[in-house]
C-alpha atoms as one frame of an Amber mdcrd trajectory, in Angstrom:
protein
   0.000   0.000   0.000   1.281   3.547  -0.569  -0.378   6.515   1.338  -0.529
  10.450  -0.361  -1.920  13.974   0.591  -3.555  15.819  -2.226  -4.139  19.252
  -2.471  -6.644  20.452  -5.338  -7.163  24.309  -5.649 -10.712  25.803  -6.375
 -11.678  25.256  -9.592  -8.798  22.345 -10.291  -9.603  19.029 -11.392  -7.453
  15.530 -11.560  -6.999  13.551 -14.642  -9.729  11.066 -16.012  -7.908   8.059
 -15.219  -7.526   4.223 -14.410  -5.311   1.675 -13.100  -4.336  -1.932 -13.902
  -2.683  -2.635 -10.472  -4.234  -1.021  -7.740  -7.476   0.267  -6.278  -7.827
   3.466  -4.093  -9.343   4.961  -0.826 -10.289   9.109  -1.020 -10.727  10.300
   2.576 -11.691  13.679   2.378 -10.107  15.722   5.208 -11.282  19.450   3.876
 -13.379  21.176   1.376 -15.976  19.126  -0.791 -15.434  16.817  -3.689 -16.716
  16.034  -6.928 -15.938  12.348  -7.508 -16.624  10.849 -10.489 -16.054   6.654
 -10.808 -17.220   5.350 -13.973 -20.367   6.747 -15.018 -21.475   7.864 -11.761
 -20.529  11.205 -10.332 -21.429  11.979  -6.869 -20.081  15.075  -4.049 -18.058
  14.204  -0.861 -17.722  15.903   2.282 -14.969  16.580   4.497 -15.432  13.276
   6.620 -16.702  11.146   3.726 -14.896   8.630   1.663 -15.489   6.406  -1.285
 -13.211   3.571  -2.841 -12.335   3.264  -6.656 -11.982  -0.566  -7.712  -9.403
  -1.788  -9.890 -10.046  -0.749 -13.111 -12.190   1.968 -12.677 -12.240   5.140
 -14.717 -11.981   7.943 -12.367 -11.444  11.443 -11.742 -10.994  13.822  -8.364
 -12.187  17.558  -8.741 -12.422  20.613  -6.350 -16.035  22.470  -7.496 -15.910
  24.487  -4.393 -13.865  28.112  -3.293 -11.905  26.515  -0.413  -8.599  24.251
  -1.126  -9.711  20.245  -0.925  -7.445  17.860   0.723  -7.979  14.177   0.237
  -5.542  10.963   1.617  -5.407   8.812  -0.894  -4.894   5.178   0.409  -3.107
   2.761  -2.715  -3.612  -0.549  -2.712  -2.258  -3.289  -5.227   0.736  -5.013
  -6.838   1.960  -2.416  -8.279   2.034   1.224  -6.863   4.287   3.364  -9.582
   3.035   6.297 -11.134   3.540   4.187 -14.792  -0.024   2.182 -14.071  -1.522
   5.155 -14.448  -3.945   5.389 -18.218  -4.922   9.053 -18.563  -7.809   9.279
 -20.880  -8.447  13.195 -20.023  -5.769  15.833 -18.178  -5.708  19.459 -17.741
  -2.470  19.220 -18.075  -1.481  17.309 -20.719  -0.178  14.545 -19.517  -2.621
  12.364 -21.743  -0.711   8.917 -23.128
């Protein structure tokens, strides 16, 4: 397992994404999220958390005026930053 701290300004959103080798955990520790896995897209509260299977197409974004800080809890086989398939990205990191 590999544990992060994300910060996602106002406004910002996360690529559209999925992974071969791991699934996740979002806690959401402030601000509110917009959460989208597969085709549903839901909002998260500070307290809340939701889990992305293996596989799953996904994306983390920050709708609201206050900073949003999520842990993000890997688990899988394989933890490198490689696993990740970008299918959408603000910032062009699209493969």
């Amino acid at each position: 397992f590999q544990v992060k701290r994300i910060h996602v300004k106002s406004g910002a959103a996360l690529s559209l994404q999925s992974h071969k080798c791991r699934s996740e955990h979002w806690i959401i520790v402030e601000g509110i999220a917009k959460v989208t896995i597969d085709d549903e897209v839901k909002m998260v509260s500070e307290g809340e958390s939701v889990y992305i299977a293996l596989g799953a197409i996904h994306r983390l974004e920050n709708p609201g005026k206050k900073p949003l800080v999520v842990i993000e809890v890997q688990i899988g086989s394989y933890l490198g930053e490689d696993d990740i398939t970008r299918y959408q990205d603000d910032y062009l990191r699209c493969v």
